[in-house]
N, C-alpha and C positions, 0 to 999 in steps of 0.2 A: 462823451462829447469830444468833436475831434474838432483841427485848427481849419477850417474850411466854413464857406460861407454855410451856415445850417437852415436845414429846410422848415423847421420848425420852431418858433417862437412860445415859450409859456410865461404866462405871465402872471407872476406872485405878487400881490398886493401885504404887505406887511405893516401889524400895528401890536404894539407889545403884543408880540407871539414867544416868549422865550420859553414857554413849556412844552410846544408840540412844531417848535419850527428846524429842527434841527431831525426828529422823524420825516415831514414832510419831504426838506432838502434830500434827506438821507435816500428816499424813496425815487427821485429823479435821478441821483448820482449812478442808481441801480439799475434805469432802464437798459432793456435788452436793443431798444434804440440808438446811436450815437449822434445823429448830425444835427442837435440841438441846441439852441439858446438857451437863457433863463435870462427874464428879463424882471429885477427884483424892485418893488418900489417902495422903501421905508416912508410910512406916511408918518412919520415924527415920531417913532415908537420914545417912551419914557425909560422901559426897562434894557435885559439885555437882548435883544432880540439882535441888532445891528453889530454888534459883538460877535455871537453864534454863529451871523451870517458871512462875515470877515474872517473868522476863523477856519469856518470850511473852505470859504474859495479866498485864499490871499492874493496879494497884485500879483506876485509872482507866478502864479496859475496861467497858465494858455489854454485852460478852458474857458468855453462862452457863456461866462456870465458877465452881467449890467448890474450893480447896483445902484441905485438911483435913491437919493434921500430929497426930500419934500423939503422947501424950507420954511412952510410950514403945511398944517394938516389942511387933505383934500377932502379928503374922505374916501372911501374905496370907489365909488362912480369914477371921478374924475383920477383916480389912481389909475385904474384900470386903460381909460381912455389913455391917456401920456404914456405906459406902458407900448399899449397900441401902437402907439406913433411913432417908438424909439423902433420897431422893430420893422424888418425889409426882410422877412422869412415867408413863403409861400402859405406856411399854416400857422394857426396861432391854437395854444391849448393853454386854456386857463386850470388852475392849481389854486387853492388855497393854504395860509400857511397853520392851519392848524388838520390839514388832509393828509392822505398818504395814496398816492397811485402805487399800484400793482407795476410789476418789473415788465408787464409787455403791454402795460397800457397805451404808450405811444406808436409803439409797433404795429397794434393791432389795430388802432383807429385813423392809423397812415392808411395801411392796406386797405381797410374798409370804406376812405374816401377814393382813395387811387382807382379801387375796384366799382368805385359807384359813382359814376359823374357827375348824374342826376343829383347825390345829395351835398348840399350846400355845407351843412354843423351836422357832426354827431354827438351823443352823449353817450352812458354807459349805466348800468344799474351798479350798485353800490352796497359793501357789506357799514350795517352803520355800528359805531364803535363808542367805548365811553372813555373817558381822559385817564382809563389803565389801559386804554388797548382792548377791550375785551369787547366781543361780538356780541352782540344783544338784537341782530334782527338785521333784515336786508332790504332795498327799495325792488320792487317788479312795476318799470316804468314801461310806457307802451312802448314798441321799439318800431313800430311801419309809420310812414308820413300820415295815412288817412288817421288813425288811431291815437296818433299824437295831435293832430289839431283838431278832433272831435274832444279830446281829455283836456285841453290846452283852454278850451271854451270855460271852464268852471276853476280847474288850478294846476302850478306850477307841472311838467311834465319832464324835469332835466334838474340834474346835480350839475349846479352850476360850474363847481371845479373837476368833472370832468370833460367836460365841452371843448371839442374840436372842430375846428371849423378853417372854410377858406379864406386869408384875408382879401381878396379882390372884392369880397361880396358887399362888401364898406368903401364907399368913396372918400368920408372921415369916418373920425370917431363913432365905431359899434353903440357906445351905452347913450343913453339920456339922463344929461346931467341934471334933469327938473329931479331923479329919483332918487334919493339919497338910501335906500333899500330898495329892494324889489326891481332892483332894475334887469337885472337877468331876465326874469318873466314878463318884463317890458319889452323887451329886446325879441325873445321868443315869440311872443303876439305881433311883435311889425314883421320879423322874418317869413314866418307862417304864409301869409300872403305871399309872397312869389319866390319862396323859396322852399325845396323839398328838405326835411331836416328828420331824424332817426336817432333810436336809441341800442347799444347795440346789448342784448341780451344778458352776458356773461358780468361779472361783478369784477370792475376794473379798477375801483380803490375802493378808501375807507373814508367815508364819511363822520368825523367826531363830533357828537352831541355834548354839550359843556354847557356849565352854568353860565358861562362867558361870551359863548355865539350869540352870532344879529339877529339868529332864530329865537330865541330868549329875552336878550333883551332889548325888540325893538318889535316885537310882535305885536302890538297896536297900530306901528307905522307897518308894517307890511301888510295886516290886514288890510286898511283906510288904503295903501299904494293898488293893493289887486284889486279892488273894486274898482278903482279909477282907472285900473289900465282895462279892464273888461268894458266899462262904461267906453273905453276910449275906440277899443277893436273892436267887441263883439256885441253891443249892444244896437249898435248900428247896422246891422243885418236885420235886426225885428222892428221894422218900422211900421207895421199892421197896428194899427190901434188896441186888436184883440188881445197882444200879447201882454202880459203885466209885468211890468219892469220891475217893479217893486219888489215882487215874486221872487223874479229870478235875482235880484239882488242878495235878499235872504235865505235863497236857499244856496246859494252861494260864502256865505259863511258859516253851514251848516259843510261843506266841501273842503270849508278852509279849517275846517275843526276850531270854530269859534264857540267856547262850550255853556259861553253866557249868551249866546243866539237862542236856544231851543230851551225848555225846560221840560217837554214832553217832543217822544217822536211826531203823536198828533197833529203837532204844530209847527212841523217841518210845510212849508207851500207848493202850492203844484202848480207848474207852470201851466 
């Protein structure tokens, strides 16, 4: 990161991270990119998280980092948004603080929007990882526009933290703050509509699986949030009487790997 207005904005939401936030940081400091922000947002962490993150970047640092502390908790939604706002960088790439990007992950998702006018956000597929670091399996997300909003129709199609995107595509605040989860795949479903958005092939970080992620412990609200953003976007295209909503509801948490949906294949619905 160098001392010049930077073309890129990332924005870290932080809440007691002190076990894997100091990898993530670590992993930005190492981009093969430099004209970047980091725009950091302590949503009231309890532990040392806010500590870690003062110690890597002190006032005395002329690199572009923001830390920003809540006074009190937002939640990540509206973390994210304030985040949003603090920054005036042509692109925004979101980060989380228990993730880790690859050293050309900005590099290569600059070039990939620079090179592609047409798309509006990229995302990237992802090696996913356990709270030793260790590789346990990879995402194979769709990476063309058409392929991503035929898969987008039933579930999520983007690793949230690595999404890059233009900020003009926003006249305010990217997220909806009705979502207190799932708001990424809300955002994705409004975008969709008239925006072309891609994922780009190649495994651009590490995605950490932990007993402590909002994948865990808040997976009844993110189930209950996708349905309601499908009901919101997509259900509305089948307005035919013939079609059965109900159907595609359930077979829809059959998509979301809801494993108390089904007790028999049999019993999976056809639209």
């Amino acid at each position: 990161m160098i001392d010049r207005k930077p073309l890129i904005s990332v924005i870290l939401p932080v809440y007691n991270s002190e076990e894997y936030i100091f990898q993530s940081l670590d992993s930005l400091k190492k981009q093969t990119f430099k004209n970047f922000e980091i725009i950091i947002i302590n949503d009231c962490s309890t532990d040392r998280s806010l500590e870690i993150v003062r110690s890597l970047f002190p006032k005395s640092s002329k690199s572009n980092v923001k830390i920003i502390s809540n006074k009190k908790n937002l939640g990540i939604t509206k973390s994210l948004n304030k985040a949003f706002n603090l920054s005036k960088s042509k692109y925004i790439a979101r980060m989380d603080a228990d993730d880790i990007s690859e050293n050309k992950r900005l590099e290569r998702q600059l070039d990939f929007l620079e090179s592609n006018k047409e798309i509006s956000l990229c995302g990237t597929n992802v090696n996913l990882i356990d709270e030793k670091n260790k590789v346990f399996g990879k995402t194979n997300y769709p990476t063309s526009h058409f392929d991503i909003k035929t898969m987008l129709f039933f579930q999520n199609t983007f690793c949230h933290s690595t999404i890059f995107f233009k900020k003009n595509i926003f006249s305010k605040s990217p997220y909806d703050t009705s979502f207190e989860t799932t708001q990424d795949y809300e955002l994705f479903s409004r975008l969709i509509k008239n925006h072309k958005l891609a994922n780009l092939k190649d495994c651009l970080g590490k995605l950490r699986i932990h007993s402590k992620s909002a994948s865990k412990l808040k997976r009844n609200i993110q189930l209950k949030n996708s349905i309601r953003v499908q009901r919101k976007y997509f259900l509305t295209y089948f307005l035919d009487s013939k079609f059965n909503k109900k159907n595609f509801e359930d077979l829809n948490k059959f998509f979301l790997s809801d494993k108390n949906a089904f007790k028999n294949k049999e019993d999976i619905p056809l639209l």
